[in-house]
TORVO-237495 format. One line per 4 residues: number of its first residue (from 1); for each residue x, z, y of C-alpha. Coordinates in steps of 0.5 Angstrom, whole numbers. Each point is the difference from the previous one (the first is absolute). Layout:
N
NUM	X,Z,Y  ... .
***
This chain:
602
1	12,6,101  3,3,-6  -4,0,-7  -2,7,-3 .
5	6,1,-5  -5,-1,-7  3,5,-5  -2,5,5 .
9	-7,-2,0  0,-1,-7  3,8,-1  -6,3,5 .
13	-4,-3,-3  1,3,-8  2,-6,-3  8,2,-2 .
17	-5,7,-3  -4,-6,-5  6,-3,-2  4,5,-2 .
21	-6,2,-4  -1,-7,-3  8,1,-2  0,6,-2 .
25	-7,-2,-5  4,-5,-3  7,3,-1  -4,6,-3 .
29	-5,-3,-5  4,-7,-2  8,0,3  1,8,-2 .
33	-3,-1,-7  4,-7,-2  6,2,1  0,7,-3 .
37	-2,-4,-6  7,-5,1  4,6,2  -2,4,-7 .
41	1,-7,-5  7,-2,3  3,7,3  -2,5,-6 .
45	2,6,3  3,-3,7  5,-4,-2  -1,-8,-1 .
49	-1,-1,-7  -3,-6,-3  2,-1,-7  -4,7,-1 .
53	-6,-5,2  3,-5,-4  0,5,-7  -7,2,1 .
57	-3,-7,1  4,-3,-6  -3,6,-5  -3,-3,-6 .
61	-6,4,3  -1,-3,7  2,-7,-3  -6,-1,-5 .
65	-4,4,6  3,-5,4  -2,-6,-4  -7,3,-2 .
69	-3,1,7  3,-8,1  -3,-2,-5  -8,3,2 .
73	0,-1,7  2,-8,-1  -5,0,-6  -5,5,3 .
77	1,-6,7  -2,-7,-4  -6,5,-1  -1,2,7 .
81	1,-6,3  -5,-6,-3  -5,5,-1  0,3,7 .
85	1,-8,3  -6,-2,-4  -3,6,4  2,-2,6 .
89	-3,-7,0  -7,1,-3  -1,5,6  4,-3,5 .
93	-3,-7,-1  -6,-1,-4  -7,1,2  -1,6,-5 .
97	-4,6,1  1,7,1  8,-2,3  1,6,3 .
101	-4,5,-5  5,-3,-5  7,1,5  -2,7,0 .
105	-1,2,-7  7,-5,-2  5,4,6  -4,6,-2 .
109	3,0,-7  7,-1,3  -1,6,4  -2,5,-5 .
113	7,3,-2  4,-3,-6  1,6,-5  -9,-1,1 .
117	0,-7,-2  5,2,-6  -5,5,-3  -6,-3,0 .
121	4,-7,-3  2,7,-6  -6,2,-1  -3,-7,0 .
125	4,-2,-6  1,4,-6  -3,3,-6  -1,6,4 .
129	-4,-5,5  -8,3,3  -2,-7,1  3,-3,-6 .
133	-3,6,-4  -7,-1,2  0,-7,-1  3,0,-6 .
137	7,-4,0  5,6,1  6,-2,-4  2,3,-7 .
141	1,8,2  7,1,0  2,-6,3  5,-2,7 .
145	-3,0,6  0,-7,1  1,1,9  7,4,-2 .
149	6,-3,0  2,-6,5  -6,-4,-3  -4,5,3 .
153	4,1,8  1,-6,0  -8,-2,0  -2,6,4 .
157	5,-1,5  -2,-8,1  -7,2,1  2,5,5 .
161	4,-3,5  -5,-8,-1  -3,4,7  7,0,4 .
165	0,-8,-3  -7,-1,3  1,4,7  6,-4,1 .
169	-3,-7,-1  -6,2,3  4,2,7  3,-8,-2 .
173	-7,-4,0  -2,4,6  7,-3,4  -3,-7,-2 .
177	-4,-4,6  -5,-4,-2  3,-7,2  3,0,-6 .
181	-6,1,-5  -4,-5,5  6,-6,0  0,0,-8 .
185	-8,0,1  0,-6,4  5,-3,-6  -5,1,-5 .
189	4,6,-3  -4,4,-5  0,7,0  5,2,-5 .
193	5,-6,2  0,4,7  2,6,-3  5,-3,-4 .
197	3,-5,4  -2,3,7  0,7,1  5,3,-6 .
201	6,-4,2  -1,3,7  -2,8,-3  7,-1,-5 .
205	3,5,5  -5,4,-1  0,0,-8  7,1,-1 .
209	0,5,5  -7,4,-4  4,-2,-7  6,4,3 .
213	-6,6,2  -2,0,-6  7,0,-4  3,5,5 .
217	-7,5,-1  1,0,-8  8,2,2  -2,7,3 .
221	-6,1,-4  0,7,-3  -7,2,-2  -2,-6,-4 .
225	8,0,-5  0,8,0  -7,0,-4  0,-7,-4 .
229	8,0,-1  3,7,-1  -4,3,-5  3,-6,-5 .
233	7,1,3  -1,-7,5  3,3,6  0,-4,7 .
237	5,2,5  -5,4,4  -2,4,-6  8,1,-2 .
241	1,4,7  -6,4,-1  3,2,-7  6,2,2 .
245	-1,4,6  -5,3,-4  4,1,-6  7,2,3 .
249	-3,2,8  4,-1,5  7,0,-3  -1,-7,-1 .
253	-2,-3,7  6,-4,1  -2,-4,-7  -7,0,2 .
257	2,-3,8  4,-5,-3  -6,-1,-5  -4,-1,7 .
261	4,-3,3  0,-7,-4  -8,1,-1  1,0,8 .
265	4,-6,1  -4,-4,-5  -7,2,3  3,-2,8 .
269	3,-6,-1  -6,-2,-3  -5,2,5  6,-3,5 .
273	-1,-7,-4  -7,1,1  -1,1,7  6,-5,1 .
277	-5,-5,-3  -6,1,4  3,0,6  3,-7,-1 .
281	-8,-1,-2  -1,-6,6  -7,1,-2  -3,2,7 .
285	-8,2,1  -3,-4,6  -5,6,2  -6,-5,2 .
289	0,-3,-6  2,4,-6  -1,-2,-8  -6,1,-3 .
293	-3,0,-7  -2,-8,-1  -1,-1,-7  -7,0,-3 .
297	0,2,-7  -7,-3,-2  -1,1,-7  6,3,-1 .
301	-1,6,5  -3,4,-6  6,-2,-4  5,3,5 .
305	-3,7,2  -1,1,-8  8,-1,0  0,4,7 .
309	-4,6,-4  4,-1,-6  5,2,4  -2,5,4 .
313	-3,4,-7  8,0,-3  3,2,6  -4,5,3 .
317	-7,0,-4  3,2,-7  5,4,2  -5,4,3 .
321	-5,1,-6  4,2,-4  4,6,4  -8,1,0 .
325	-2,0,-7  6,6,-1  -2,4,5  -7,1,-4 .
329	2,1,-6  3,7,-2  6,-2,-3  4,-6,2 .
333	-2,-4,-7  -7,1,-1  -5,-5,1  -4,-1,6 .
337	-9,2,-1  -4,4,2  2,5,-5  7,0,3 .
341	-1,-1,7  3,6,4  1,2,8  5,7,-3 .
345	7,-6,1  -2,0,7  -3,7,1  7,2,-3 .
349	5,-4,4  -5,3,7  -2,7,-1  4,3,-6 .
353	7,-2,0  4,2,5  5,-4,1  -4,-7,1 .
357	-4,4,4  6,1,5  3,-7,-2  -6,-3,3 .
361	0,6,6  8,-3,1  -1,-7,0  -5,0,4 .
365	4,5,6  6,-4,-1  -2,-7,0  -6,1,4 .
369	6,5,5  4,-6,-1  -3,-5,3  -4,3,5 .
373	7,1,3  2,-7,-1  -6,-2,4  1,4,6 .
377	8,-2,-1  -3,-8,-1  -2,0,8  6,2,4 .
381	5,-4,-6  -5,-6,1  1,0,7  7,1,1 .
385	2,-6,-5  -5,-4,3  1,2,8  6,2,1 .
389	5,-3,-6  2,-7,3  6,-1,-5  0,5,-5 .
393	-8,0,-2  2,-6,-7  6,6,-1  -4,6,0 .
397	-6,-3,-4  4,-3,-5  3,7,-1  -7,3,0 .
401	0,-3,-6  5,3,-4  -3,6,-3  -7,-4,-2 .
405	4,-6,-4  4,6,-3  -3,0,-7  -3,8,0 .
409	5,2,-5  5,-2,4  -3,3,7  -1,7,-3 .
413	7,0,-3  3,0,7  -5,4,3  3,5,-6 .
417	6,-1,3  -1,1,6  -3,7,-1  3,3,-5 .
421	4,4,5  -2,4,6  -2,-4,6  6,0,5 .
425	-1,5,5  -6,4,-2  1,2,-7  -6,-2,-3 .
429	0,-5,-6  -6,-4,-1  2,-1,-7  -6,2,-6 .
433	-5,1,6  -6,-3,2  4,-3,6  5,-5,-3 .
437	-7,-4,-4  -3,-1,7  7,-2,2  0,-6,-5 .
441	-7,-1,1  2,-1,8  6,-4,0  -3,-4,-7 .
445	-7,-2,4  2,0,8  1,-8,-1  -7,0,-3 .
449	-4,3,5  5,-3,5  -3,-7,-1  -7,-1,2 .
453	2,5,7  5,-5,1  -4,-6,-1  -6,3,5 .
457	6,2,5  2,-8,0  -8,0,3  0,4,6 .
461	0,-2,6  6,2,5  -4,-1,6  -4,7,0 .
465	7,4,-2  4,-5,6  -7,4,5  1,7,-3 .
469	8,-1,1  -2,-2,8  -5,5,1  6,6,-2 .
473	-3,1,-8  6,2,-4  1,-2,-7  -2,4,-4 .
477	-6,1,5  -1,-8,-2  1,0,-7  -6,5,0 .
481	-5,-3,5  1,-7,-1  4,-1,-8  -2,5,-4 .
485	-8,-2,0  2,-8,-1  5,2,-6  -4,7,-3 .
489	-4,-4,-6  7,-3,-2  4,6,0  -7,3,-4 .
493	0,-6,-4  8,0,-1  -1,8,-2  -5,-2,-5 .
497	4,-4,-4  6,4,0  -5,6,-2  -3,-5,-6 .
501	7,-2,-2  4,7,0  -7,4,-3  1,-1,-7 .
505	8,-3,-1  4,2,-5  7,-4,2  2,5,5 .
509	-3,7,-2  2,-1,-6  7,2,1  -1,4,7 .
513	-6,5,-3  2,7,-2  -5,6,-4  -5,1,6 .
517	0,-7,3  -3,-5,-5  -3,-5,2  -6,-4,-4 .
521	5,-6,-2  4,5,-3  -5,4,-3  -4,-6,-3 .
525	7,-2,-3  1,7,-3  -7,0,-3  1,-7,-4 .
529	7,2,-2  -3,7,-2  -5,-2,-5  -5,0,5 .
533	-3,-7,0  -8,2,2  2,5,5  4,-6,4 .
537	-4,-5,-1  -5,5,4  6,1,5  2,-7,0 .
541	-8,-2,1  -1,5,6  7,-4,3  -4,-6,0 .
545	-6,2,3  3,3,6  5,-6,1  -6,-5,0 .
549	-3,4,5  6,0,6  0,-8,-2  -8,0,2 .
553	2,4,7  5,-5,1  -4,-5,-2  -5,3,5 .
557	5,0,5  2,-7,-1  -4,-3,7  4,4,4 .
561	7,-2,-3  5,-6,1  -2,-6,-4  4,1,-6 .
565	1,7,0  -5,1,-7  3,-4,-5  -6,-1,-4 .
569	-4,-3,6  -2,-7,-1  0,-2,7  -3,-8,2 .
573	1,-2,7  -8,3,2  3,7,-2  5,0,5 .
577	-4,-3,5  -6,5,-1  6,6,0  3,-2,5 .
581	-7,-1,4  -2,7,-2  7,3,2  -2,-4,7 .
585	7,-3,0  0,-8,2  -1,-5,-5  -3,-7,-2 .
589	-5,-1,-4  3,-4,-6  -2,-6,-3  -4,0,-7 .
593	4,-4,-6  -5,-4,-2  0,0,-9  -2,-7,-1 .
597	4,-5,-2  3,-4,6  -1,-8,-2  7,-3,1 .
601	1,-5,5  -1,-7,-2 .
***
């Protein structure tokens, strides 16, 4: 008897439909984008030309931008580094209280937006500070902002990019199998020793891997440079391409595109180095017996959730307040009490102005428009790589990485690039419309959103799917019935975390907005550089309150999601096996660590 040809089966049944799509997204949103931006840095005008590239990135400007955005994204790294791996291990390790409020309210200020953290560090600071002006210890008038210069990104970006440390660190401890604590345990190994000599020579993948993270994020800052650096003439390369495309247009794209183009190397072989690094990790997780916190503090509990606290209160705390302090006042300046206390800064930027009003209304249409398609898009994608992309899967999802390792600056150049002129065939150009932002936010998150619906395609059971294949169900009848509720909150979890990132940025729009299309990134930048400091503390507060909400809905979500899908869970073996009960998927109820010392063996 003769076997079924399985190419024609696979065809009858859609699969060679769902894997076109999967290379048309990829070729689209990351391939199309990358190579439009190298064609344009080393063929200006189509013809090949490197020593054009090599005149604008030997300029006097591009060196000295070169070697300032060198400069602050190593130092702002040996910042980020020891305070996000401290952060790690007294929550990943320590019986200290309060672990996952503390992990939240850490990576939350890692997901407000940098140009954000920025002016609340500038309001901070200064002669013109509210809470300095309050309490009485505001420097001399007329005196420099102290937050401005390198000084000041420097500090800023370090404290900002501590969370990425601490996510990736975290994610190393959840790998570790408990055996290694209990064997240094039975030897008499105090707590400290442990972590010194066990656990930190089996994460060094991890931490050259988060240093690499945080040097490559304070590469493509924008945000924080543009509002600390440039109005002292401290310019990062970021900061330089945005100058030149606003000063000079579109005539200087091929200096700008190679100006990207080195930004984009650094940033790629960065990134490569880091992932090359975790994956020759040998640390595996034994999935019935994974870390969990063994040090008992004692006496010393009240000591280390003080420093904990201390650090939450400069990152995000602080910060905050005083964002806060100059909204309430009627001029940025002022001191705050009850005799300036005023709610006009916020009654101003939602009600009266136009243009933050439309900001807002853009922002929410375009972020929000943006990842509920990544959403809808993250199923089919998912189950393509996964089901259907026996070879080329590692391939696809490597590129499907491009265009969120690409610095926004860079990205939005490429789209530039790719849209200045008309779309072949149609005539339409997307060029100066809201279309060509939805673009960006599309190719830069769609590796975001992908994650978790990958992770949670991994777990479905092939089974059902074989039944409904034999019973005549076609694909995208199974991917509807029996895919699409398994994958439905991690597609709605994926599409949160885009829309959280996309909402308030200002590295992509920054370049791509045109009169009309602002969106709140942008118009929050605008207000600073206007002069109008309390309005965009009142803008910046309203993006902060929003973007803590999409974290409590993610957060809200959490049980229904891949273990590791939120970065600020603090799970322990329990957690898992009580989500995994929940999800009433098979698992085993795993043993407790206990926290007393083990004596060791005579």
């Amino acid at each position: 008897m003769r076997r079924s040809t399985p190419s024609r089966s696979f065809l009858e049944r859609g699969g060679f439909g769902l894997l076109a799509l999967v290379v048309l997204i990829v070729f689209a949103f990351d391939v199309l984008p990358a190579a439009r931006l190298l064609l344009t840095a080393l063929a200006p005008g189509g013809v090949f030309n490197p020593d054009a590239a090599l005149a604008a990135l030997s300029s006097r400007s591009a060196v000295n931008a070169t070697r300032a955005t060198l400069e602050t994204a190593f130092l702002s790294s040996l910042i980020a580094v020891p305070l996000g791996v401290v952060m790690a291990f007294a929550l990943g390790v320590t019986d200290m209280r309060g672990r996952r409020l503390v992990s939240f309210l850490f990576v939350l200020s890692v997901m407000i937006s940098p140009q954000v953290m920025a002016l609340a560090f500038l309001h901070l600071a200064g002669p013109a500070s509210p809470i300095l002006n309050t309490i009485g210890l505001a420097p001399q008038a007329g005196s420099a902002n102290p937050m401005l210069g390198r000084g000041g990104i420097v500090l800023v970006i370090g404290l900002h990019h501590a969370p990425l440390v601490y996510v990736v660190m975290s994610a190393g401890l959840k790998r570790i199998p408990s055996a290694v604590v209990e064997a240094a345990r039975i030897d008499g190994a105090h707590p400290m020793r442990i972590v010194t000599d066990h656990l930190l020579p089996l994460l060094r993948p991890h931490l050259v891997g988060a240093a690499l993270l945080a040097f490559v994020a304070g590469i493509g800052n924008f945000g924080i440079p543009a509002l600390l650096g440039a109005p002292v003439n401290y310019l990062t390369l970021p900061v330089l391409i945005y100058r030149r495309l606003s000063s000079f247009g579109t005539g200087t794209l091929s200096d700008v595109a190679a100006l990207g183009l080195l930004v984009a190397v650094i940033a790629i072989v960065c990134v490569a180095a880091s992932q090359l690094l975790m994956r020759r990790s040998s640390v595996h997780l034994e999935e019935d017996a994974p870390l969990q916190p063994f040090w008992p503090l004692g006496r010393g509990r009240a000591a280390t959730e003080t420093i904990v606290a201390l650090v939450i209160g400069l990152t995000l705390v602080l910060p905050m307040l005083s964002l806060l302090a100059s909204a309430l006042v009627p001029s940025y300046g002022m001191p705050l009490n009850l005799a300036t206390i005023t709610l006009d800064n916020f009654t101003e930027v939602l009600a009266r102005q136009d243009v933050t009003i439309r900001a807002f209304t853009n922002s929410l249409l375009y972020a929000g428009g943006a990842a509920g398609l990544l959403a809808i898009l993250s199923v089919p994608l998912a189950y393509g790589l996964v089901r259907l992309m026996a070879y080329g899967r590692t391939a696809a999802i490597a590129l499907l990485e491009i265009s969120y390792v690409l610095p926004g600056i860079v990205l939005a150049i490429a789209c530039i690039l790719l849209f200045l002129k008309p779309l072949p065939l149609v005539g339409v150009s997307l060029y100066a419309t809201p279309w060509i932002i939805v673009f960006a936010y599309l190719a830069r998150f769609l590796s975001v959103t992908l994650k978790p619906v990958l992770a949670g395609m991994e777990q479905v059971d092939m089974a059902q799917e074989e039944a409904a294949a034999i019973d005549g169900a076609r694909l995208t009848q199974r991917l509807v019935d029996i895919v699409l509720p398994s994958l439905l909150p991690a597609a709605v979890a994926g599409g949160l975390m885009a829309f959280l990132l996309a909402f308030s940025e200002l590295t992509v729009s920054a370049l791509l907005w045109s009169a009309g299309t602002e969106t709140i990134g942008v118009v929050l930048y605008n207000l600073e550089e206007a002069g109008l400091a309390s309005q965009a503390s009142a803008v910046a507060v309203v993006i902060v309150a929003v973007v803590t909400v999409a974290m409590l809905a993610l957060d809200a979500l959490g049980q229904y999601l891949p273990a590791g899908t939120l970065p600020w869970h603090c799970e322990t073996a329990g957690d898992r096996y009580l989500k995994a009960k929940a999800l009433h998927a098979p698992a085993r109820a795993p043993a407790i660590t206990r926290l007393k010392p083990k004596p060791a063996l005579s």
